[in-house]
KOLGUVEX-784848 format. One record per residue (C-alpha): residue in one letter; chain; x negated, y negated, z. Coordinates in steps of 0.02 Angstrom, whole numbers, plus 50000, padded with zeros to 5 digits. Each point is the difference from the previous one (the first is absolute). Example, Ala and Ser with C-alpha at 12.3 -4.5 7.8 and 13.67 -1.06 7.14 Angstrom:
% KOLGUVEX-784848
("A"; "A"; (49385; 50225; 50390))
("S"; "A"; (49931; 49828; 49967))
***
This chain:
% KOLGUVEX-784848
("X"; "A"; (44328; 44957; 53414))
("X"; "A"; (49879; 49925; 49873))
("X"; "A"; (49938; 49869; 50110))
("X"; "A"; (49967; 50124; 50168))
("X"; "A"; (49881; 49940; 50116))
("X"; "A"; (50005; 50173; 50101))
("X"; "A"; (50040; 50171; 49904))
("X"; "A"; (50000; 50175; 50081))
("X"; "A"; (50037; 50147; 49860))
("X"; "A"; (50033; 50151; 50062))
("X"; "A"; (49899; 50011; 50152))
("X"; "A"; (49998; 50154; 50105))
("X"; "A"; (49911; 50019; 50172))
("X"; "A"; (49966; 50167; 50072))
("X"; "A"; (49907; 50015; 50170))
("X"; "A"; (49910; 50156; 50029))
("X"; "A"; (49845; 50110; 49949))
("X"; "A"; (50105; 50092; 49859))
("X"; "A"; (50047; 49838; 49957))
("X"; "A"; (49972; 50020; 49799))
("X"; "A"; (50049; 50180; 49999))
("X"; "A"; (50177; 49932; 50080))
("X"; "A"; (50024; 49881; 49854))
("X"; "A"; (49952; 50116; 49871))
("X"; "A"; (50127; 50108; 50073))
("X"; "A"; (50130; 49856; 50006))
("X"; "A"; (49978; 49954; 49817))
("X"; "A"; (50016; 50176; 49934))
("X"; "A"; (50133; 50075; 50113))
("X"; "A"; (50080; 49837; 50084))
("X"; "A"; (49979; 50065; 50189))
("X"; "A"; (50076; 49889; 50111))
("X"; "A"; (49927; 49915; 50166))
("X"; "A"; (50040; 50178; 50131))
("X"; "A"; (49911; 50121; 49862))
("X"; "A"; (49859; 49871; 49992))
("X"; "A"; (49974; 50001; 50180))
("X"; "A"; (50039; 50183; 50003))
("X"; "A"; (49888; 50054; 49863))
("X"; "A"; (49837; 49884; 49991))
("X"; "A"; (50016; 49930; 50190))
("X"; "A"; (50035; 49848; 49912))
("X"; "A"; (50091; 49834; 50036))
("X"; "A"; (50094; 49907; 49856))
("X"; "A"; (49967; 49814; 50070))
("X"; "A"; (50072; 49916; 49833))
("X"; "A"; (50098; 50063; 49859))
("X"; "A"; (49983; 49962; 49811))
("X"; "A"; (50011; 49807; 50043))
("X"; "A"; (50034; 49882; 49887))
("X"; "A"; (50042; 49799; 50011))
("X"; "A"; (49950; 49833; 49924))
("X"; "A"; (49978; 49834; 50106))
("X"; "A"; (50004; 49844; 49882))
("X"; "A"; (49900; 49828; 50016))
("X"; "A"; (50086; 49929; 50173))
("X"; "A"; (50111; 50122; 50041))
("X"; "A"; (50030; 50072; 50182))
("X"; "A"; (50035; 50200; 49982))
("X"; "A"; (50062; 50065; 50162))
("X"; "A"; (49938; 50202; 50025))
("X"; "A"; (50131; 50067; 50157))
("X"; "A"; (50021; 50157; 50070))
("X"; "A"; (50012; 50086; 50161))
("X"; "A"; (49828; 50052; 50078))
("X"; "A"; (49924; 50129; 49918))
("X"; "A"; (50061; 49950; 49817))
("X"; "A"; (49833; 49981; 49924))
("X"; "A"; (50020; 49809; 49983))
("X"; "A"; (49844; 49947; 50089))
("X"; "A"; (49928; 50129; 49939))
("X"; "A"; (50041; 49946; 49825))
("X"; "A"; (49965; 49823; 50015))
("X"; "A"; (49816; 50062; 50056))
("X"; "A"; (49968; 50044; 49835))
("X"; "A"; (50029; 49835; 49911))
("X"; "A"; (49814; 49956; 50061))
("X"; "A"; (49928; 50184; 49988))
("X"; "A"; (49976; 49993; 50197))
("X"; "A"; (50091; 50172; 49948))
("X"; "A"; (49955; 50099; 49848))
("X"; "A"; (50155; 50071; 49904))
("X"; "A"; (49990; 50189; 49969))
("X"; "A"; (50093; 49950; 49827))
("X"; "A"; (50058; 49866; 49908))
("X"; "A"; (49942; 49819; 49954))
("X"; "A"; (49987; 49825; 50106))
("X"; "A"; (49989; 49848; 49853))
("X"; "A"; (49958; 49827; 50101))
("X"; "A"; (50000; 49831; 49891))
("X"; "A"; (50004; 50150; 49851))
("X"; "A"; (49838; 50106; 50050))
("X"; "A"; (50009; 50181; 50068))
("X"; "A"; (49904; 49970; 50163))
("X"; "A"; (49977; 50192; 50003))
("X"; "A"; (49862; 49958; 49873))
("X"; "A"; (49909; 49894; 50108))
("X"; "A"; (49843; 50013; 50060))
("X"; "A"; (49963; 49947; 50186))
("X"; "A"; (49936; 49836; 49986))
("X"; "A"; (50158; 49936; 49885))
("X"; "A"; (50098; 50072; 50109))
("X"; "A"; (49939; 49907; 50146))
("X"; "A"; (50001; 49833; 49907))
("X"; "A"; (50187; 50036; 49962))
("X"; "A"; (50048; 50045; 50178))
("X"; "A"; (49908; 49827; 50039))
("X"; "A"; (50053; 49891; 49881))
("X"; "A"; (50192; 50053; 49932))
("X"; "A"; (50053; 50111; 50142))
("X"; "A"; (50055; 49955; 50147))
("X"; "A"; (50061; 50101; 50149))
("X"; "A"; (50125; 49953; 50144))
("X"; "A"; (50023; 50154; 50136))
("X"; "A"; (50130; 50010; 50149))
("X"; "A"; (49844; 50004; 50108))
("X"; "A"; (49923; 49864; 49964))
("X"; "A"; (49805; 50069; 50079))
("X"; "A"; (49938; 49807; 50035))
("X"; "A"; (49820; 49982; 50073))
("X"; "A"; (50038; 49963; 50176))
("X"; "A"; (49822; 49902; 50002))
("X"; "A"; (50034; 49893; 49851))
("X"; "A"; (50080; 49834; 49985))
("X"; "A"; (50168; 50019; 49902))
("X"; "A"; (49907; 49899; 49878))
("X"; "A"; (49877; 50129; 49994))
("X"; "A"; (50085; 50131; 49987))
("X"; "A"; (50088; 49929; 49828))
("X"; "A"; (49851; 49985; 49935))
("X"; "A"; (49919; 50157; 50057))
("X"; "A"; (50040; 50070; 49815))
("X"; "A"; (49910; 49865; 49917))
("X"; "A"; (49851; 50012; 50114))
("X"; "A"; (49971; 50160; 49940))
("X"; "A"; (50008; 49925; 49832))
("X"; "A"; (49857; 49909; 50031))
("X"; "A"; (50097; 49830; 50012))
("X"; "A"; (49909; 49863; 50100))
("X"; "A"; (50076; 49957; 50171))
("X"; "A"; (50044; 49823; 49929))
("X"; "A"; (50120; 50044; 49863))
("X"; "A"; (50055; 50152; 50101))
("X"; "A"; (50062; 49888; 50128))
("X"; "A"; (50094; 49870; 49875))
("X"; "A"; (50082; 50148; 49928))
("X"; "A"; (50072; 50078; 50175))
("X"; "A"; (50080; 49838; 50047))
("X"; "A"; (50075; 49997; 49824))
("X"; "A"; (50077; 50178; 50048))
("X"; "A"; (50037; 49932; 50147))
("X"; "A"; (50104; 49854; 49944))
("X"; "A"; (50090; 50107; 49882))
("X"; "A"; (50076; 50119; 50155))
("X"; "A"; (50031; 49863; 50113))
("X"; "A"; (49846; 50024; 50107))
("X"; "A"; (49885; 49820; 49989))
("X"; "A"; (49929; 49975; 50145))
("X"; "A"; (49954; 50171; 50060))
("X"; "A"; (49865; 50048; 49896))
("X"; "A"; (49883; 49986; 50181))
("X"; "A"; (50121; 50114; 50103))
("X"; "A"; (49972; 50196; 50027))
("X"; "A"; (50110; 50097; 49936))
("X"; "A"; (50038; 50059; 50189))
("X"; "A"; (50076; 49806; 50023))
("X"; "A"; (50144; 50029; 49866))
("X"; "A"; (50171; 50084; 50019))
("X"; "A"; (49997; 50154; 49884))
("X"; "A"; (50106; 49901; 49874))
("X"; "A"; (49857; 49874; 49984))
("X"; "A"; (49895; 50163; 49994))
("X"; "A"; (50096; 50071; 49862))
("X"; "A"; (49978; 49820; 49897))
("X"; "A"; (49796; 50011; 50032))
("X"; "A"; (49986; 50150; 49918))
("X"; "A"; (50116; 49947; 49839))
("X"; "A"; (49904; 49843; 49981))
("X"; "A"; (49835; 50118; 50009))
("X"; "A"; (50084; 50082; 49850))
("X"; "A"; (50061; 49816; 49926))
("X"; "A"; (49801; 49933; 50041))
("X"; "A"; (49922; 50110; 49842))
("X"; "A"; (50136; 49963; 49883))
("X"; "A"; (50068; 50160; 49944))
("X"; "A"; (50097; 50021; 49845))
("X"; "A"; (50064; 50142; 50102))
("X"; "A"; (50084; 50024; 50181))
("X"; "A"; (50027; 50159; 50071))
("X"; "A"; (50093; 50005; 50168))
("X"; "A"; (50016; 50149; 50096))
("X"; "A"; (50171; 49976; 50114))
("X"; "A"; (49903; 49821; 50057))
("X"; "A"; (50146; 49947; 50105))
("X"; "A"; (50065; 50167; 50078))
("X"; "A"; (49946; 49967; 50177))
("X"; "A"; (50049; 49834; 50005))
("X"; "A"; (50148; 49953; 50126))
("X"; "A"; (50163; 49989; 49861))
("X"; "A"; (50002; 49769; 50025))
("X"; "A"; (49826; 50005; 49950))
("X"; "A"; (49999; 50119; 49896))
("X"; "A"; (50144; 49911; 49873))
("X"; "A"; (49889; 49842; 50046))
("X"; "A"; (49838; 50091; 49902))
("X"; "A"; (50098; 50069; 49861))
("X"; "A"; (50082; 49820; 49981))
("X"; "A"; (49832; 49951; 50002))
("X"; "A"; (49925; 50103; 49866))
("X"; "A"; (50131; 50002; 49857))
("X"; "A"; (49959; 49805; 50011))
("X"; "A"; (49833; 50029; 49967))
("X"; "A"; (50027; 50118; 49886))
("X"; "A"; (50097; 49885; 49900))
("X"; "A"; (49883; 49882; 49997))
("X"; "A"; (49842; 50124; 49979))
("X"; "A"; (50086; 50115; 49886))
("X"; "A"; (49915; 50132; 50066))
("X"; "A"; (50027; 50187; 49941))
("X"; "A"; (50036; 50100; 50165))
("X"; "A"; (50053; 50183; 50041))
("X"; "A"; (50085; 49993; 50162))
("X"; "A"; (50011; 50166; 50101))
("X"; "A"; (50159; 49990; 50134))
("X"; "A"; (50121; 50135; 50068))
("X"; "A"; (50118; 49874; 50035))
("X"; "A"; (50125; 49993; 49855))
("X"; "A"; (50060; 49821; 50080))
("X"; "A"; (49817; 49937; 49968))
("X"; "A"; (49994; 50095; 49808))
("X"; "A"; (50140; 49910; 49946))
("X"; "A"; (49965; 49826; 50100))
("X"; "A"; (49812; 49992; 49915))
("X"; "A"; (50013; 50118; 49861))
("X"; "A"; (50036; 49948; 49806))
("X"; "A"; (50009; 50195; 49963))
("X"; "A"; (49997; 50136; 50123))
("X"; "A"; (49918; 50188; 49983))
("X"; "A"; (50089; 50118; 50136))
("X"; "A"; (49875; 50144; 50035))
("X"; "A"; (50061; 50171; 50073))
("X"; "A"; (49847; 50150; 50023))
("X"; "A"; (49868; 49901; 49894))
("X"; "A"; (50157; 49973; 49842))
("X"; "A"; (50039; 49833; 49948))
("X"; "A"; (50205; 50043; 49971))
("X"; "A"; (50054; 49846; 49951))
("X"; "A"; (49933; 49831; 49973))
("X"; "A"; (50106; 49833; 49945))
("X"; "A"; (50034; 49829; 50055))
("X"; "A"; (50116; 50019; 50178))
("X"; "A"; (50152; 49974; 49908))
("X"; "A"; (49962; 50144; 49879))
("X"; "A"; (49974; 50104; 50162))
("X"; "A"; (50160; 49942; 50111))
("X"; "A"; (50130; 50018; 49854))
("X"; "A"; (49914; 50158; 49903))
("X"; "A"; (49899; 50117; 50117))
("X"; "A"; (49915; 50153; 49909))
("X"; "A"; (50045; 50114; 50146))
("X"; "A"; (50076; 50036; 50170))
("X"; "A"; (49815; 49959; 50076))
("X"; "A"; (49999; 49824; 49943))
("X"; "A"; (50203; 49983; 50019))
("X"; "A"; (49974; 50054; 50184))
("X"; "A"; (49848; 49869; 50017))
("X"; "A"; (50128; 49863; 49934))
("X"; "A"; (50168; 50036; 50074))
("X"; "A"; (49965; 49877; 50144))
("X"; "A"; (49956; 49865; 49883))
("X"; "A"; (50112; 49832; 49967))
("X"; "A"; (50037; 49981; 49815))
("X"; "A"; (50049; 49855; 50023))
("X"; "A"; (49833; 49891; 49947))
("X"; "A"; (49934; 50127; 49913))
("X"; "A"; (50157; 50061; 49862))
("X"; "A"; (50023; 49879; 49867))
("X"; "A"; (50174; 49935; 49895))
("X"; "A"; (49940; 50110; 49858))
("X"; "A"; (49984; 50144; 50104))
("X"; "A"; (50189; 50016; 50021))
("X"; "A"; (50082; 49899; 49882))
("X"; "A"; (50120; 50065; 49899))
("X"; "A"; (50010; 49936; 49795))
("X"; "A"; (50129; 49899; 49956))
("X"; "A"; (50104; 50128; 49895))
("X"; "A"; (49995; 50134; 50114))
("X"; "A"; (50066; 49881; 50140))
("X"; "A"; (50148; 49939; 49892))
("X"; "A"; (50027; 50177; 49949))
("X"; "A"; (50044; 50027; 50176))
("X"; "A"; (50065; 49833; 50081))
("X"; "A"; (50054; 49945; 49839))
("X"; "A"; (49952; 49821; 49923))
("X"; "A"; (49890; 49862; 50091))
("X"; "A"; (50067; 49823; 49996))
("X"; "A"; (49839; 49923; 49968))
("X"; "A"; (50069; 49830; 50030))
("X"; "A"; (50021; 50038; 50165))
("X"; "A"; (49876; 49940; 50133))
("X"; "A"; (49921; 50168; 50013))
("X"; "A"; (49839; 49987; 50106))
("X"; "A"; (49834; 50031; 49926))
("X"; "A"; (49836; 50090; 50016))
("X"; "A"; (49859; 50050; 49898))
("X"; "A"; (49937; 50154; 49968))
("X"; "A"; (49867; 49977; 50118))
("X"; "A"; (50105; 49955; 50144))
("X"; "A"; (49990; 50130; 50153))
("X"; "A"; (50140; 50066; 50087))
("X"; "A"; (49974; 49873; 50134))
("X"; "A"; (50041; 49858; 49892))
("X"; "A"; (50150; 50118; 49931))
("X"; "A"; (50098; 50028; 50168))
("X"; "A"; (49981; 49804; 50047))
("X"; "A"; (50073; 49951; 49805))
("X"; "A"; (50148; 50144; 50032))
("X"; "A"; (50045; 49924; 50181))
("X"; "A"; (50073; 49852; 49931))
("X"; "A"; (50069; 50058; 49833))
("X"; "A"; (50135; 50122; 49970))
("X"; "A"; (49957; 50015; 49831))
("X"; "A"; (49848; 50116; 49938))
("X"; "A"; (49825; 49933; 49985))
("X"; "A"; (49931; 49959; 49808))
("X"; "A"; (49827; 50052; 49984))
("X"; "A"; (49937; 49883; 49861))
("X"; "A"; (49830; 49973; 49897))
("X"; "A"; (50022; 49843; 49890))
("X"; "A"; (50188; 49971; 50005))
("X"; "A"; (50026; 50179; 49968))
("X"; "A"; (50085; 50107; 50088))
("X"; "A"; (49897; 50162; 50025))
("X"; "A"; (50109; 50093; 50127))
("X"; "A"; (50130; 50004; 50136))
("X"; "A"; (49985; 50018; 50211))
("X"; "A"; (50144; 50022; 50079))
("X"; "A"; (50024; 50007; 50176))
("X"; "A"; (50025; 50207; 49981))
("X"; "A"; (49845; 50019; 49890))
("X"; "A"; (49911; 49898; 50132))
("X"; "A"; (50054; 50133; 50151))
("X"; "A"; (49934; 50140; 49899))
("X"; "A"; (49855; 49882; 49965))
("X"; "A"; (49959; 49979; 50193))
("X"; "A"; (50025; 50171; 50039))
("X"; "A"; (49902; 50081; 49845))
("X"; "A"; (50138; 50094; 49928))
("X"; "A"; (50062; 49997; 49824))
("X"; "A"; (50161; 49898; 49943))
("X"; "A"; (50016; 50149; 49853))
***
C-alpha cells in the first residue's frame, strides 16, 4: 500500500530478560511460543506482524484476550518497543527517533482512545479535552475554543462545565474521543473504546464515530474482540491468535474464505447476509446454461449488480421465479438462482 499512513513490517515482541537470546533462537531454529517460554523464560507477546492502514481507513485488530492485539497496537506509538521489526508512520521509521520527535508525534499525529477512559475527576469535561494541549503549552483561550469544537463534533455542546462524574459513561466514553479529536491527529488509535458500554449505547457510539470518521477521514486502528463490532466498523479486519496476525481482509474476504478452522469457528455464527456480495456466488453465464440450459433473456428476469448483498438477493428471488441477472452496464456478468442463493446463505458451495 503505496499511500500507507500506518506500516508495521515484521514486528516481533518478546517479553522477558532473555528476550534477544529468544529471538536469536527463533530466527535460526524457528522455536515456537512453548520452547520460548520453556527455554529463555520468555513470552512471545506478538509474532512477525505485518499490516498497512491507508489514508482514512478504519482497520479493525480482534481477537480473544490474550491475542497480542493491544499489545500490538501499543507499538504503533512506541509506548512499547518491538524486540524486531519496523513501525513506518506518515513514511518514517519511528524506531529512529529520538525522544523529543517522538513526543511531538505522539502530540501532534497520534491520538489515543482506551476502554478506560482515566478522566480527571477534578477537571471540567472541557478541561479535561484540553488537558493534552495544556501540556503543549497552549494558552487557556484557544484551548478552550478548541474543546467545544471537540465537543460539538461528538454531540456534547453544552457540557464542557460538567465533571466528568455528571455524565453517563457513554457521554464519558465521547469526552475522551473528543480529547483525542481536540489535537487533531492524523492518527486514531482505539483500544476496545466501546467494550463496556451497555449493547443500545454502544451501537449508538459506533454509529456515532463512522460518521465522523467519514467526515474527518481519520486513519484509525480499532482493537475489539467482538467480531460483530470488526465487521460493523472495520474496512479490513486482522484476526490475531497467540500474538499471529492469521488472516487479514475486508469482512467479506473473511466470512466467505477463512484461512483456518480458528477464524471459521470465530465466524460460523455470523449472518452473510449483509456482508456476502452477488459476485461472491454468482455463477457465469456459460456454466449456468451448461447446466440449466439456455436463458431467455427477453424474459423479465430480475436484476442485481455485482455489488448487491444477499439481502437484496432473497427479496428480488421472493417475487420472481426466474433467476436473478447480476449485471454491470447492460451486461450480464452472472447468474443467482434461488439454489445458488441457499448455498449462498448457508456458506456452502453450489460445485
Amino acid at each position: 500500500m503505496s499511500d500507507a499512513v500506518v506500516e508495521l513490517e515484521g514486528v516481533w515482541k518478546v517479553f522477558g530478560s532473555r528476550a534477544a537470546e529468544a529471538m536469536s533462537a527463533i530466527r535460526a531454529e524457528g522455536i515456537g511460543k512453548p520452547e520460548v517460554l520453556e527455554r529463555y523464560d520468555a513470552v512471545v507477546g506478538v509474532k512477525d506482524a505485518s499490516f498497512s492502514v491507508g489514508e482514512g481507513e478504519i482497520f479493525c485488530l480482534m481477537g480473544l484476550s490474550g491475542s497480542g492485539k493491544s499489545t500490538l497496537v501499543r507499538h504503533i506509538n512506541r509506548l512499547i518497543e518491538p524486540t524486531a521489526g519496523t513501525i513506518r508512520i506518515l513514511g518514517e521509521d519511528i524506531g529512529q527517533m529520538r525522544t523529543e520527535p517522538l513526543r511531538a508525534l505522539r502530540a501532534t499525529k497520534i491520538g489515543m482512545v482506551f476502554q478506560n477512559m482515566a478522566l480527571l475527576p477534578h477537571r471540567s469535561v472541557r478541561d479535561n479535552i484540553g488537558f493534552a494541549l495544556e501540556l503543549r503549552g497552549m494558552d487557556a483561550y484557544h484551548r478552550a475554543q478548541l474543546a467545544d469544537v471537540a465537543l460539538e463534533k461528538v454531540s456534547l455542546h453544552g457540557y464542557g462545565d460538567r465533571l466528568p462524574s455528571e455524565l453517563s459513561g457513554g457521554m464519558q466514553q465521547r469526552v475522551g474521543l473528543a480529547r483525542a479529536l481536540a489535537a487533531d491527529p492524523e492518527i486514531l488509535l482505539m483500544d476496545e473504546p466501546f467494550s463496556a458500554l451497555d449493547p443500545l449505547i454502544r451501537r449508538n457510539l459506533q454509529d456515532e464515530f463512522l460518521g465522523l470518521s467519514a467526515n474527518l477521514k481519520k486513519t484509525t486502528v480499532f482493537i475489539t474482540h467482538d467480531l460483530d463490532e470488526a465487521i460493523r466498523m472495520g474496512d479490513r479486519i486482522g484476526i490475531m491468535k497467540d500474538g499471529e496476525i492469521v488472516q487479514i481482509g475486508t469482512a467479506e474476504d473473511i466470512v466467505t474464505a477463512p484461512a483456518d478452522d480458528y477464524v471459521a469457528d470465530f465466524v460460523a455464527g455470523i449472518s452473510r447476509l449483509k456482508l456476502v456480495s452477488a459476485a461472491k456466488i454468482m455463477v457465469p453465464p456459460g456454466a449456468f446454461e451448461a447446466q440449466h440450459g439456455p436463458l431467455d433473456l427477453a424474459r423479465d428476469h430480475p436484476v442485481a449488480r455485482p455489488e448487491d448483498d444477499l439481502d437484496r438477493l432473497v427479496e428480488l428471488s421472493t417475487h420472481a421465479d426466474l433467476p436473478v441477472l447480476i449485471k454491470a452496464e447492460d451486461k450480464v456478468l452472472g447468474v443467482v438462482d434461488k439454489n445458488t442463493l441457499l448455498h449462498g446463505l448457508q456458506g456452502s458451495s453450489t460445485e
